[in-house]
C-alpha positions in Angstrom: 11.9 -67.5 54.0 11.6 -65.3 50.6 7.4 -66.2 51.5 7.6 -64.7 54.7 9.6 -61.3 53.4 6.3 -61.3 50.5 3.8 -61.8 53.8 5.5 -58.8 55.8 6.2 -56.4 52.9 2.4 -56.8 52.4 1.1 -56.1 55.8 3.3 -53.4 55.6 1.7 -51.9 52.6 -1.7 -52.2 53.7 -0.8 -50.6 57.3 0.6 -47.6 55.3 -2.2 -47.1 52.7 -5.0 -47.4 55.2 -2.9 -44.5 57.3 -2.6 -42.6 54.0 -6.6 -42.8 53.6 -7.2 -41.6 57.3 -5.0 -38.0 56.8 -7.1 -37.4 53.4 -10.5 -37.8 54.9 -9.5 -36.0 58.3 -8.1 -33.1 55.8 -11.3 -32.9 53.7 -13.9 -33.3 56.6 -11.6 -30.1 58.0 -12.2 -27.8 54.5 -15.9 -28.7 54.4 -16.5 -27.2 58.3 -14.2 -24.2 57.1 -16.2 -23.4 54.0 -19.4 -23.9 55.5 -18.9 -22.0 58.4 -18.8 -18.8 57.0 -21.6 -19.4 54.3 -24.0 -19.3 56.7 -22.4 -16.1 58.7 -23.1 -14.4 55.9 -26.7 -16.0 54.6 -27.3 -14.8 58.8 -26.2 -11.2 58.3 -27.5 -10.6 55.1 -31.0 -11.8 55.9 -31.9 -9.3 58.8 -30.4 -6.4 56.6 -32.5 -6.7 53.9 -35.9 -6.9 56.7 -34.4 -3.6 57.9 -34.4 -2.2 54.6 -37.8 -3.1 53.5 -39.8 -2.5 56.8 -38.4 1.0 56.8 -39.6 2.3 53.0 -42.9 0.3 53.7 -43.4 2.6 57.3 -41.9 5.6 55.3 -44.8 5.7 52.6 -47.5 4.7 54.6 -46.8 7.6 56.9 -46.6 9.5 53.5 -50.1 8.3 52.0 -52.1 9.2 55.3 -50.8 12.8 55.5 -52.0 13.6 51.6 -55.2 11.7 52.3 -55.8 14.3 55.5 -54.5 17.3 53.5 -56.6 16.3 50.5 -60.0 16.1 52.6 -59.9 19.2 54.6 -59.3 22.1 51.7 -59.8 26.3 52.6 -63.4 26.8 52.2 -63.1 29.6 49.8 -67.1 29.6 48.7 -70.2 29.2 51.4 -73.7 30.6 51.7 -76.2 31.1 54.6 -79.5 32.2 55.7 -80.1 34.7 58.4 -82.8 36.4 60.3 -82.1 39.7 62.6 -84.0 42.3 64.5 -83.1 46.4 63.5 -83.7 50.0 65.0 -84.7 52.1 62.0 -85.1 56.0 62.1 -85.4 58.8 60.1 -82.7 61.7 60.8 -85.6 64.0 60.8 -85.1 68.1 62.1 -85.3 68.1 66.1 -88.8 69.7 68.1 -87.1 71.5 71.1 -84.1 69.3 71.0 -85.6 66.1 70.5 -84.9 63.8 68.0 -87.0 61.3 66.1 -86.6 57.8 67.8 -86.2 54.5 66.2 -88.5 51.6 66.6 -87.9 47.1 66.5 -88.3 45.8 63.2 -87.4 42.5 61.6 -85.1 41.3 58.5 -84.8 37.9 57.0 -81.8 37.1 54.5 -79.6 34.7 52.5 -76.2 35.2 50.7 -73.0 33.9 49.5 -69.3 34.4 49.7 -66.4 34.0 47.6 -63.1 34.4 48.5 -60.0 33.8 50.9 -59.0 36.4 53.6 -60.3 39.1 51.0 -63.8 38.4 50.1 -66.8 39.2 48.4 -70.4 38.8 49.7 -74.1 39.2 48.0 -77.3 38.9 49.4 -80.7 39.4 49.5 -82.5 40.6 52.4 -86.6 41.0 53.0 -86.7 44.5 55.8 -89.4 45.2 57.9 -88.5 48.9 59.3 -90.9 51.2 62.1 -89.7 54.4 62.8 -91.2 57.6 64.7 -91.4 61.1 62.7 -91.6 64.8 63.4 -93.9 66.3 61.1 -94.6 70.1 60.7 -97.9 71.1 62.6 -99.9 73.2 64.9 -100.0 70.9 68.0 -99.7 71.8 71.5 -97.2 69.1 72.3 -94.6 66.6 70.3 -97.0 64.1 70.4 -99.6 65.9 68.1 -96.7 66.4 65.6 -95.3 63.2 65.4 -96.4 59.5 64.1 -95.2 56.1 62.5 -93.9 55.2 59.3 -93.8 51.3 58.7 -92.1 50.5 55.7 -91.0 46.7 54.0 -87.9 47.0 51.6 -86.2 44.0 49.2 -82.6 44.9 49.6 -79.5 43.9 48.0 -76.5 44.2 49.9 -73.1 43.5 48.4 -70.0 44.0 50.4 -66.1 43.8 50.4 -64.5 42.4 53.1 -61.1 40.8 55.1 -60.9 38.4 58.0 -59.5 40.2 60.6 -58.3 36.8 61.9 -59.6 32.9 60.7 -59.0 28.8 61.1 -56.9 27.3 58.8 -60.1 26.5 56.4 -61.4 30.0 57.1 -64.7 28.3 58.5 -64.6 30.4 61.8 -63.5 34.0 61.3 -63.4 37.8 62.7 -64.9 39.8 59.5 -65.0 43.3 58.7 -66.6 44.4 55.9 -68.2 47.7 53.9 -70.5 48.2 51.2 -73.5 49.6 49.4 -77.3 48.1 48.9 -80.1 49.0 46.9 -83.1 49.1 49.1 -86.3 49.3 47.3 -89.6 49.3 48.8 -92.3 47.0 48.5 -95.2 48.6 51.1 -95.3 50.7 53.4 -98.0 52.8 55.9 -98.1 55.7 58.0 -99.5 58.0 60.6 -98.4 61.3 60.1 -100.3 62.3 56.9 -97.5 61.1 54.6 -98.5 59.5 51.0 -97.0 56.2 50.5 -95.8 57.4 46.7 -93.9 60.4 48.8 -91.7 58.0 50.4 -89.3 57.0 48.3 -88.2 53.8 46.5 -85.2 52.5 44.4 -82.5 54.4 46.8 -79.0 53.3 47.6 -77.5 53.3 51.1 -73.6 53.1 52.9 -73.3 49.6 55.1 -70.8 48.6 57.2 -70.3 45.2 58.4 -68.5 43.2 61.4 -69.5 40.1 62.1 -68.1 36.5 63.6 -67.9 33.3 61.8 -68.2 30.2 64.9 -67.9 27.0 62.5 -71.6 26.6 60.8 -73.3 30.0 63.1 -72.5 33.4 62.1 -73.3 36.6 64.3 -73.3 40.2 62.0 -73.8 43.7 63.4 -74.7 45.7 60.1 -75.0 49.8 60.2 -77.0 51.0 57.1 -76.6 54.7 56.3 -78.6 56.6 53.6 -76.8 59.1 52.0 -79.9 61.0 50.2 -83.9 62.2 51.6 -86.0 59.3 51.7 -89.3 61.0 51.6 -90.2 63.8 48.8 -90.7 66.9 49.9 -89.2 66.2 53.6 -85.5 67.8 54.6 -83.1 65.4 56.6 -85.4 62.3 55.9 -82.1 59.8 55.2 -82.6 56.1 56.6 -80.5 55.4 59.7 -80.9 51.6 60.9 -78.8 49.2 62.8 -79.3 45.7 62.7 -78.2 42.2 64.7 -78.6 38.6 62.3 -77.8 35.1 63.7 -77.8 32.3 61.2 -76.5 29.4 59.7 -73.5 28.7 56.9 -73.5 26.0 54.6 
């Protein structure tokens, strides 16, 4: 009997502690899935945050490196030069025969320069003109023609002018230019057919200019008005240059 009570009490024991042993791992297996579970919630959320983050500042100073790049390589052009070449009218103010004036012939100039400056420049140059003009001269003849002939002159000039874009690009490479000035005009030959010495006409003189002209990117179109403000030929009243000229050329 007392073995049997020993046998039971034992089962007994044994049922209880292997119950005991189920609760405790149920419990724990219960905290790991709880702990886990929002570890990697927040690994997750975290993760696609910080991608956010660093994809934006990476777009954000790329966009900000091409737009200095572009800025740096297209500055004003505040300095260019050219080359030119132009037609002119050249006369001589002359006195009138029966109210007829003294008429301008074609003549050629060729020319380079260069500028300086933003919408308020300053331009040089040098300039090769070949002039042809009609004169009156005094005389006997019957008629105007017998009293008048050709003076074909060849000046080295050196015009200089201040001037303002009217209107320009954002580089100032095309442009709407007005511009005034003086030049020193002094001749190299010349030849005649009304009885004038070539020492009479004069050389070394200075004259008025007035400038508009038209910047289209690298071509450049110039109407130029030169005005002589004293006689041009000793010994002759109302002799002061009078020319207009054209040029079409090129900017570098």
């Amino acid at each position: 009997m007392k073995r049997n009570s020993i046998l039971l009490a034992v089962c007994l024991l044994g049922t209880w502690s292997a119950y005991a042993q189920n609760n405790i791992s149920s419990d724990t297996t219960s905290n790991s899935a709880t702990t886990v579970a929002p570890t990697n919630s927040s690994t997750y959320s975290s993760t696609p945050a910080t991608t956010s983050s660093y994809s934006s500042t990476t777009t954000t100073a790329d966009y900000g490196s091409r737009q200095s790049r572009v800025k740096a390589d297209r500055p004003y052009k505040a300095f260019t030069g050219g080359i030119y070449v132009g037609a002119n009218s050249t006369r001589y103010r002359g006195e009138d025969v029966d109210g007829d004036n003294p008429s301008g012939r074609l003549g050629y100039q060729i020319g380079g320069f260069v500028r300086g400056g933003g919408r308020i420049y300053g331009q040089l140059g040098v300039e090769y003109f070949a002039s042809s003009s009609n004169y009156f001269t005094p005389g006997d003849g019957s008629t105007i023609q017998d009293i008048s002939g050709r003076i074909n002159t060849k000046w080295l000039q050196i015009p200089a002018y201040v001037g303002v874009k009217l209107a320009q690009s954002d580089r100032g490479i095309s442009a709407v230019r007005l511009a005034v000035g003086a030049e020193y005009a002094n001749r190299l030959s010349s030849n005649n057919t009304v009885n004038i010495d070539e020492n009479e006409i004069k050389s070394g003189a200075f004259q008025g200019l007035v400038n508009l002209g038209f910047d289209m990117g690298p071509v450049l179109i110039d109407l130029v008005y030169h005005h002589g403000f004293s006689d041009a030929i000793s010994g002759f009243n109302n002799s002061q240059r009078r020319a207009l000229g054209v040029n079409v050329g090129f900017k570098f």
